[in-house]
C-alpha positions in Angstrom: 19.7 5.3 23.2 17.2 2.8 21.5 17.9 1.5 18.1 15.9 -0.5 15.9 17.9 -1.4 13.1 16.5 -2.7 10.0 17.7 -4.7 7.3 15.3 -4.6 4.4 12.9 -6.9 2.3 9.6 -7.8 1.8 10.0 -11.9 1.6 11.9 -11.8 4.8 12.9 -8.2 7.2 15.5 -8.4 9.4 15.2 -6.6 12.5 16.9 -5.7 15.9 16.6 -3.7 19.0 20.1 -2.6 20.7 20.2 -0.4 23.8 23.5 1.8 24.4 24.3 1.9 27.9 27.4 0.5 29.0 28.3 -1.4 26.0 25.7 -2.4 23.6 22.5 -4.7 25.0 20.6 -6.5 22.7 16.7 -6.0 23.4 15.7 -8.6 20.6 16.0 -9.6 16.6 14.9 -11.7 14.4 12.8 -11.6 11.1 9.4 -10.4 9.8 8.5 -13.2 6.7 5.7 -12.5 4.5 4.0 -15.7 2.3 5.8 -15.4 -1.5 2.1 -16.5 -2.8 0.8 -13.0 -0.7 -0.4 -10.3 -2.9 1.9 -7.6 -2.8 0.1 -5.1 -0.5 -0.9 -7.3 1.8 3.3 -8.4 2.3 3.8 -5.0 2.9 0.5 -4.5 5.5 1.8 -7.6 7.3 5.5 -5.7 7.7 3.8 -2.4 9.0 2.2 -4.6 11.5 5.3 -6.5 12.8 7.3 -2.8 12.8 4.5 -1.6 14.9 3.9 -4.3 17.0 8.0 -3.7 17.9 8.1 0.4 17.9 4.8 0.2 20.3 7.1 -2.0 22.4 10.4 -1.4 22.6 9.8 2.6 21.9 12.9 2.9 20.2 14.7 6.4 20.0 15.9 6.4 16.4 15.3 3.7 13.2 18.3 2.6 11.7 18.2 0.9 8.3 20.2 0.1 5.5 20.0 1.9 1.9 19.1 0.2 -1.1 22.2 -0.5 -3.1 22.4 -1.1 -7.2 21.0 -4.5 -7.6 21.4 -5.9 -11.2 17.4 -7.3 -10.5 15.1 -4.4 -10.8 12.3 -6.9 -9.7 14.2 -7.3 -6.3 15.5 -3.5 -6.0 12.1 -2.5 -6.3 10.6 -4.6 -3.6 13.3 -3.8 -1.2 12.7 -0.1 -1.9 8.8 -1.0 -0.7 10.0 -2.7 2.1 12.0 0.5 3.4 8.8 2.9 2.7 7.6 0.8 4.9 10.1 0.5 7.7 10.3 4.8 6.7 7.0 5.4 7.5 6.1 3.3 10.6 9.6 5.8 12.3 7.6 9.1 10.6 4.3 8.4 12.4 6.5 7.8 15.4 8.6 10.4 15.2 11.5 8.4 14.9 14.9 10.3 14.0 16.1 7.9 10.5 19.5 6.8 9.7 20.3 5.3 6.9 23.9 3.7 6.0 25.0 1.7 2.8 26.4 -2.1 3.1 29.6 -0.8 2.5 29.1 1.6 5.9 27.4 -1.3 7.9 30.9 -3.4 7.0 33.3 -1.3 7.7 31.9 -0.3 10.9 31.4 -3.6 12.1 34.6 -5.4 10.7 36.8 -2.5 9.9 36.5 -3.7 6.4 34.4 -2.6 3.7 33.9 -5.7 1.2 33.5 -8.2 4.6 32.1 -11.5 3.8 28.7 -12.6 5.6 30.6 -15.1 7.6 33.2 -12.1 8.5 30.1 -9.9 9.4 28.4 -13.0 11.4 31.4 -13.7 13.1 31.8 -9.4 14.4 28.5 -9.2 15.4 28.8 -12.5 17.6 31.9 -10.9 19.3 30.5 -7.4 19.9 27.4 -8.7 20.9 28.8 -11.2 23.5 26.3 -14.0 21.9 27.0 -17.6 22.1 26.0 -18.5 18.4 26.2 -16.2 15.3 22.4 -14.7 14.8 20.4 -16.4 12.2 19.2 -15.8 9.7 21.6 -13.5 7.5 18.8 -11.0 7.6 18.7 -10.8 11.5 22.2 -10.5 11.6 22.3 -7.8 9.2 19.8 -6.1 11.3 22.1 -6.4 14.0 25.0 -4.9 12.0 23.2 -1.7 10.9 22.2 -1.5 14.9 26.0 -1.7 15.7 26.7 0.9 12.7 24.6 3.3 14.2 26.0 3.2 17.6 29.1 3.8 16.5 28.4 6.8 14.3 26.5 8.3 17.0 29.6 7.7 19.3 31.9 9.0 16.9 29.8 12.6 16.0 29.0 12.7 19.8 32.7 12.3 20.5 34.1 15.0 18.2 31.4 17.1 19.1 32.7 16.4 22.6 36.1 17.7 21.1 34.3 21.2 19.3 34.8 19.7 15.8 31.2 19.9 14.7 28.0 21.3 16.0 28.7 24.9 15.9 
């Protein structure tokens, strides 16, 4: 299993690739910036872009992305909600499967704790991930952490399916 897992936003989109196979590999991440002083549409062209440029090549098996939470700035909820159309359509026209997961999700699966600090976050992905450094910036390692979600709610359905608790 391929994962690109997003972390949303149009100034700056965090992104990672993590391959399942005998732990978790990490294919790439990083961040897609856009110019502040960009008109609107042409942010959210240059983020199609960068989302196809990896989908063409990584081919990932599912998109993974994190669901836009109450934020008290409307002018900020709104352009995250644009950033996520985005990252939504680039995995329709490549029919990838979606999974979305609130920052309360992404933080408990990857700390065991819901309300997690960055640092605590930062810190979990390093481990998991085997990495020498924690990934910067915040929005890569976000990326990473919705990654990391994802494989373990796959392994957790797959395992009680495994166990004939669902998929019947």
């Amino acid at each position: 299993m391929i994962v690109l897992g997003i972390d949303p936003g149009t100034a700056i989109m965090g992104y990672s690739v993590l391959k399942k196979e005998r732990g978790i590999q990490v294919g790439t991440y990083g961040v897609l910036r856009t110019p502040a002083k960009m008109a609107p549409h042409l942010r959210l062209a240059k983020l199609y872009s960068g989302l196809e440029e990896l989908v063409q090549h990584y081919a990932p098996d599912c998109l993974a992305v994190e669901s836009l939470f109450f934020n008290k700035n409307v002018k900020t909820a709104l352009s995250v909600g644009e950033a996520r159309g985005v990252a939504l359509l680039v995995a329709a026209q490549h029919g990838l499967e979606v999974f979305e997961y609130t920052p309360l999700q992404v933080k408990q699966s990857v700390t065991g704790e819901g309300r997690a600090t960055k640092e605590q976050v930062g810190y979990m992905v390093k481990a998991l991930l085997k990495l020498k450094e924690v990934p910067q910036p915040d929005d890569a390692c976000d990326a990473l952490a919705v990654g990391i979600c994802h494989i373990n709610s796959a392994e957790s359905l797959a395992g009680l399916a495994r166990r004939g608790r669902i998929g019947h």
